[in-house]
Residue, then its C-alpha position, 0 to 999 in steps of 0.5 A: x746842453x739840447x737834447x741829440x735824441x731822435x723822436x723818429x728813433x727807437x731803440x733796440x738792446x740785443x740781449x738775447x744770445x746764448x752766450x756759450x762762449x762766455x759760459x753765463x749771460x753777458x748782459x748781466x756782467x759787470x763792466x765798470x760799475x755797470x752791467x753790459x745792459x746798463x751800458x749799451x741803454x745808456x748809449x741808446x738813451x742818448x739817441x733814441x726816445x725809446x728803448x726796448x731789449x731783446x731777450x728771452x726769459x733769463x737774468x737779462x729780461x729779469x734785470x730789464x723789467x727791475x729796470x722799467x724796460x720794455x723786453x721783446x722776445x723773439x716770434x716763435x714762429x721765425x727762423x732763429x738768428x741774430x735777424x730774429x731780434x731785430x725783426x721784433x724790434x722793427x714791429x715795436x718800433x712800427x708800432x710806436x710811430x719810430x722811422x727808424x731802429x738803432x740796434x746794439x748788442x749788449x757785448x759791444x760796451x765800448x760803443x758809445x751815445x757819440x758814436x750812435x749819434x753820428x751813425x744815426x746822423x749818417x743814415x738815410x731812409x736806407x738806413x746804416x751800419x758801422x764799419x771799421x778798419x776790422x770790418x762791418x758791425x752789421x748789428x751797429x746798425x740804423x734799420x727804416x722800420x718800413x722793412x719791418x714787414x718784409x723781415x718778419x715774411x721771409x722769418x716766418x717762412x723759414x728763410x734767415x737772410x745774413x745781417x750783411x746780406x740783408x743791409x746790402x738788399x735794404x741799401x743800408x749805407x756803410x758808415x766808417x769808424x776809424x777806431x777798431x777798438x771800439x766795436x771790441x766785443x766781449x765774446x769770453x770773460x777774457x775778452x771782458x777783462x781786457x776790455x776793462x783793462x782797457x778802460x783803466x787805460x784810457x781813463x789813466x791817460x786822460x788824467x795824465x793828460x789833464x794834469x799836463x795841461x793844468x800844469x802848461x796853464x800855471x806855468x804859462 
């Protein structure tokens, strides 16, 4: 099988939220034999040549180094939101040479490497995000690391820009998904239970549909 993975791409883990809703750090749960960061590197893996993590000290930096990754705190000095990450993220992946940052937070389990593979396809020097029937996942997303710079300015001076307000000032093109279901996020430990409900589900139906098939075939 070739290789779909990118050299002109990085990529970028976003594990540094204060979970308050969920009550613990969400990169670290549990998730079908695998942690939330184990899930999301996976999917990342699968297109970028390089992955890093977005964390600040905690189980999600301290799981990411027992991991051999590369972890990126936030500037100290910039503005605090979800951009705050991302702008880390574009300097390192400047600095290594990559055109471009693929993004994911860790509490979208269900995005898969397929899935990052056709939004990196989609992208232009513009970059892209995903966007489904529910709307847009601006932090599913193909940032140029040539913003890196202009990111990092208004940061420091105290101006946070929204995601989607930013991706529109770059010109990021707006990829479509058809499939909501697969942007679900784990906001509670509800929402993860539901989500690993849905797992089993899906899992449990593509079995009875291979075993359909098998069947046709021996009957045919």
């Amino acid at each position: 099988m070739p290789d779909a993975r990118a050299p002109s791409l990085a990529g970028l883990v976003l594990a540094g939220g204060r979970s308050t809703r969920f009550g613990a750090e969400k990169a670290v749960q549990r998730l079908g034999g695998a942690t939330l960061l184990e899930r999301a590197l996976a999917a990342l893996d699968g297109v970028c040549a390089a992955v890093a993590v977005s964390a600040g000290p905690g189980e999600a930096d301290a799981l990411a180094r027992r991991l051999g990754r590369t972890v990126l705190p936030d500037d100290p000095t910039h503005a605090r939101g979800p951009l705050t990450g991302v702008a880390a993220g574009l300097a390192w992946a400047r600095g290594s040479g990559a055109a471009g940052l693929v993004t994911l937070p860790c509490d979208t389990p269900l995005v898969d490497a397929a899935l990052l593979v056709r939004l990196a396809a989609s992208a232009g020097e513009r970059g892209a995000y995903a966007r489904s029937p529910d709307g847009p996942h601006g932090l599913v997303a193909v940032w140029p690391t040539s913003v890196a710079g202009s990111l990092a300015t208004r940061l420091a001076a105290g101006d946070h820009p929204s995601v989607r307000g930013f991706l529109e000032e770059i010109g990021a093109t707006a990829v479509d998904f058809a499939d909501a279901a697969a942007f679900r996020n784990a906001n509670t430990r509800a929402d993860l239970a539901e989500i690993a409900a849905q797992i089993v589900e899906s899992s449990g139906s593509r079995a009875s549909q291979t075993e359909d098939d098998a069947g046709t075939s021996t009957t045919s």
